[in-house]
N, C-alpha and C positions, 0 to 999 in steps of 0.2 A: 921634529917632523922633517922628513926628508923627502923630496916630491921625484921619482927617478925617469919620468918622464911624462912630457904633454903633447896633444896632437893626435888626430886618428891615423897616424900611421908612425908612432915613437912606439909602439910595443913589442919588446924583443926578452922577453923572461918570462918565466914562470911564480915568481915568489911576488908577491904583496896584495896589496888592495886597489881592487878597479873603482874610481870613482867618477861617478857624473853626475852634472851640475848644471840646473834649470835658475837664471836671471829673468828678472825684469816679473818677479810676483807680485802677488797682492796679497797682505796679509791683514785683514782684518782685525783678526782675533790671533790669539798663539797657538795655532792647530794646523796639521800637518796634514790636515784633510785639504787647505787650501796648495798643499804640492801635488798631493798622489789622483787627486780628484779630477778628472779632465773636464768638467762642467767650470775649473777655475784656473786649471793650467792648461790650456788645450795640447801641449807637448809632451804630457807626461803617459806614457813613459818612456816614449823610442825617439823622441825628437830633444835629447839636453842639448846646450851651448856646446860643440864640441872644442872651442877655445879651451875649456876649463875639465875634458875630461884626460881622466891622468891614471898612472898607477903609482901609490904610494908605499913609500920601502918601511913604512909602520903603520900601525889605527891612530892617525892622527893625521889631521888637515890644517889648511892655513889656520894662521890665529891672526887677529886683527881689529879695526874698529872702523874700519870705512867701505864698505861690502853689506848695501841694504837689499832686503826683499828677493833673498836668493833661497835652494833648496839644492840637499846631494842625495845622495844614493853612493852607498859604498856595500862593494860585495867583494868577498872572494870562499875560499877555501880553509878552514883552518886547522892545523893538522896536530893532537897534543904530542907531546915528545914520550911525556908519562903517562901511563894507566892511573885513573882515580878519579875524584870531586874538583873541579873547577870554582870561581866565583868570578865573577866579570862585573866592573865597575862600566858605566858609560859618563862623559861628561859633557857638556856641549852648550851654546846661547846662538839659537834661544833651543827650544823644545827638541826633545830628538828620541826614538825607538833603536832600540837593539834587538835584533831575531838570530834564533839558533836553530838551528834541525836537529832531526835526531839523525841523521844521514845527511849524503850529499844532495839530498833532493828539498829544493825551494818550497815544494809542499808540504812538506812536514816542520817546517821552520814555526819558531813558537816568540812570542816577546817575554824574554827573560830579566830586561832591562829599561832605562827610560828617564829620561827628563821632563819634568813638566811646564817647567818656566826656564830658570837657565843659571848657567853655572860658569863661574869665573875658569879660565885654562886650567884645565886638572885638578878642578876641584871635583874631588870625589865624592864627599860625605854632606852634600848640602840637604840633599833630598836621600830618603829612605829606600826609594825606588830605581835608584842610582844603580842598588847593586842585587845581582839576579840573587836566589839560594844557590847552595853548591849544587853542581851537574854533572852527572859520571862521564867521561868520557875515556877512551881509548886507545893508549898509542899509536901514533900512527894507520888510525882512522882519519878520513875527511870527513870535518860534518861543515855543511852550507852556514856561513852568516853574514846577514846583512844590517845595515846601519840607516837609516833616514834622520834626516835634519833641516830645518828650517830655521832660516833666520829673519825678523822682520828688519828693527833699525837697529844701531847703537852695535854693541863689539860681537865677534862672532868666535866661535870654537869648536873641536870637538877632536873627543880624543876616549879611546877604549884602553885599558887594562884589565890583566887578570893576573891569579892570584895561585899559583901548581897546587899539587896535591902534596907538593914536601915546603910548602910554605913559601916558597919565592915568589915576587912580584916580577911583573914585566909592564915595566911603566914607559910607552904606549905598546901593546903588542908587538911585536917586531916583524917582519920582511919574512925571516927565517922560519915561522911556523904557521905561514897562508900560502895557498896555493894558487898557479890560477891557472886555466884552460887555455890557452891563446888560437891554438890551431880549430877551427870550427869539427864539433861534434854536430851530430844527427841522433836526437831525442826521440823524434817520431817520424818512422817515411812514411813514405804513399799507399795508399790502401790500391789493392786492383779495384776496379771499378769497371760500372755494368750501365748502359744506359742503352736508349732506343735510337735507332737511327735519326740523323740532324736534330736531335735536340743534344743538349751542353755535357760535356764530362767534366769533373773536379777531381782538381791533384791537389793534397797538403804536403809539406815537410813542415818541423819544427825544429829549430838549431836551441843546443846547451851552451852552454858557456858565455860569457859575460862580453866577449866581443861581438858588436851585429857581425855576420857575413855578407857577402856578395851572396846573390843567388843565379844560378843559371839553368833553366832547364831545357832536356835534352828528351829527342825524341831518340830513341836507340843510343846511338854515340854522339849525334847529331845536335849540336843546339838547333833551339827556337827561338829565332832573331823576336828580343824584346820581350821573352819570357825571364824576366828577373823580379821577382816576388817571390813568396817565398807557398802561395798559391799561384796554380795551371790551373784555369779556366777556357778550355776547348769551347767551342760555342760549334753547332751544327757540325756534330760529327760525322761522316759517312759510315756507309756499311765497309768500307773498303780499310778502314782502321779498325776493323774488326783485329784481336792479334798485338797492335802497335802497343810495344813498353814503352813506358816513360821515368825517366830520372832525374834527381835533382843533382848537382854540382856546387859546394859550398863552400867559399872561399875567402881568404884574408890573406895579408901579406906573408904571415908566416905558413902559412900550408891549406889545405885544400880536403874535404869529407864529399865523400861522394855516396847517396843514398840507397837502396836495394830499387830495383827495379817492379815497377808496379804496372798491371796489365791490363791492358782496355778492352772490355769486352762491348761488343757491338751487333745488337739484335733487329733483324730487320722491323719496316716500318710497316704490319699488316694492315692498316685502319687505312681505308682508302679516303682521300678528300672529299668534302660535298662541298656545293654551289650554294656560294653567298648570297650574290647578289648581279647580276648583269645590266650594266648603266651606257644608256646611252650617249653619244657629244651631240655637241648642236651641229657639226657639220654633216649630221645624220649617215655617218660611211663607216661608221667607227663604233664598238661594245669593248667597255671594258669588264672581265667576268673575273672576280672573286675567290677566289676557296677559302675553306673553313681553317684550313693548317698553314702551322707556321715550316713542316717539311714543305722541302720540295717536289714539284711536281716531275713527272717523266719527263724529262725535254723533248724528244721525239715523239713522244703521245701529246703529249700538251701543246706545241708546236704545228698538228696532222691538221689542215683545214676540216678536211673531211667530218673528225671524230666530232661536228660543232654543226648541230641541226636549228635554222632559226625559221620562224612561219610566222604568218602573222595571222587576227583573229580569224580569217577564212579557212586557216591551215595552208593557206599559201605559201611556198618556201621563199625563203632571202636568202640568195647567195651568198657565201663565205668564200671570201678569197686568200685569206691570208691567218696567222695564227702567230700572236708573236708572246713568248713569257717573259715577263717583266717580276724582277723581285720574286722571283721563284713559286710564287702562290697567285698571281695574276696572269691574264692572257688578254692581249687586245687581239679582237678580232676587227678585221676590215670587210665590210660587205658592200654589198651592192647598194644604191640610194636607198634610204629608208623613208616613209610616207610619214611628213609630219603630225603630230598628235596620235598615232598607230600607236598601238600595245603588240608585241610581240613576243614569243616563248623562246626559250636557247632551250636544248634540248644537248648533253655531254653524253657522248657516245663512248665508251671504255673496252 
């Protein structure tokens, strides 16, 4: 085993395996549903120690016996040299899965492989399940594989081999025929999207490859101070971003993916507001009046004293002097003294 770098920011090649490594578990029982399961690791999967994430220059990680209640995740790229049947041995303490795709894509990845309980360092033939059937692959195809392991107490390991199609071993796979992504790709951009005036627009992206990125996104060319997620969530859009593209910017130390442009479509808000509710204070000068919507109201219309008819049960009017919107769906009105224990009508003039 050879470990060629650790640190979120030591990666500079292309060749081995990305690993990451969740401490401080609880393992019950020898099952690896206590790693992958966030009901028992709340970090899994985007939060490991990144003390301990690394890329290794073969399929093989520390070996040792003083490292309790830990779990990894090793992914990369593997790329065969020959055309033909593969065989892939896995070994590891305690429990551990190997997955292979049939391509480079993580969904189609199958377990070919497997430990049940655990295995002294490279031992290969303890268990039956150790070693996948043969599997055709490619030359110089990539297909996606990943590795999971768990350890509870006592010694720890793990380590892959395989087996060519012209009989040679590669005991642990080596550096030289995995690949890895380092620079941020973009798997999935942003869809256009259509919504009603002031209510929310949603941006996705999804990033590939095995290093998280930075996210940044951009209205036009323009970042959006503290849009880094890797969701845009517009909240009360106007009609006035009718038009407005949005893009994501994806990045890491070694380079930068920038995603297609996706378009906000913005339809006015035809459904005019109703009247909630109009509450009087006790210093009887003052109605605060309600609307049904969480749009905004016209400022200028909602603001007009005039457009705000109050009478009381005579039909008598009470003057309105004043009109003020608060939180964009209320109006305090100030009128003239109000007669205590009086019932009164507002009547919205539009």
């Amino acid at each position: 085993m050879s470990l060629f770098a650790t640190g979120p920011h030591a990666f500079t090649q292309n060749f081995g395996i990305y690993r990451e490594l969740w401490t401080e578990l609880s393992f019950p029982q020898n099952d690896l549903t206590y790693l992958t399961n966030s009901a028992y690791n709340p970090n899994w999967p985007n939060n490991p120690n990144s003390a301990y994430t690394a890329i290794f220059t073969s399929l093989e990680t520390e070996t040792g016996s003083d490292w309790n209640n830990i779990g990894q995740r090793l992914r990369t790229y593997i790329v065969p040299p020959i055309s033909g049947s593969y065989s892939f041995w896995i070994a590891s303490d305690d429990q551990s899965n190997l997955w292979l795709s049939s391509d480079d894509d993580p969904m189609h990845a199958t377990l070919i492989a497997s430990v049940s309980t655990w295995t002294s360092s490279r031992q290969w033939d303890k268990e039956s399940n150790q070693r996948s059937a043969p599997i055709p692959l490619v030359a110089g195809n990539r297909y996606y594989l990943e590795v999971l392991m768990q350890n509870g107490v006592g010694g720890y390991d793990l380590a892959v081999q395989w087996q060519l199609p012209d009989s040679t071993y590669e005991c642990p796979i080596p550096a030289s025929r995995m690949q890895l992504d380092p620079v941020p790709l973009v798997s999935i951009h942003p869809n256009n999207t259509t919504v009603q005036a002031y209510k929310a627009a949603t941006f996705t992206v999804k990033a590939a490859g095995f290093f998280p990125p930075h996210y940044q996104w951009q209205r036009g060319t323009s970042d959006i101070p503290g849009a880094t997620n890797s969701t845009l969530i517009l909240t009360n859009v106007a009609f006035t971003d009718n038009g407005a593209t949005f893009r994501c910017v994806l990045s890491n130390v070694l380079g930068i993916a920038i995603s297609s442009n996706a378009i906000l479509t913005v339809l006015p808000d035809l459904t005019p507001p109703t009247l909630l509710s109009a509450v009087g204070d006790p210093l009887l000068t003052n109605v605060m009046v309600r609307f049904s919507e969480d749009s905004p109201l016209d400022v200028i219309s909602a603001q007009t004293a005039a457009n705000y008819t109050i009478t009381n049960r005579n039909g008598l009017p009470l003057p309105v002097y004043t009109a003020i919107l608060y939180q964009q769906t209320n109006v305090l009105l100030t009128t003239a003294p109000q007669t205590p224990g009086s019932n009164y009508v507002v009547v919205i003039n539009t």
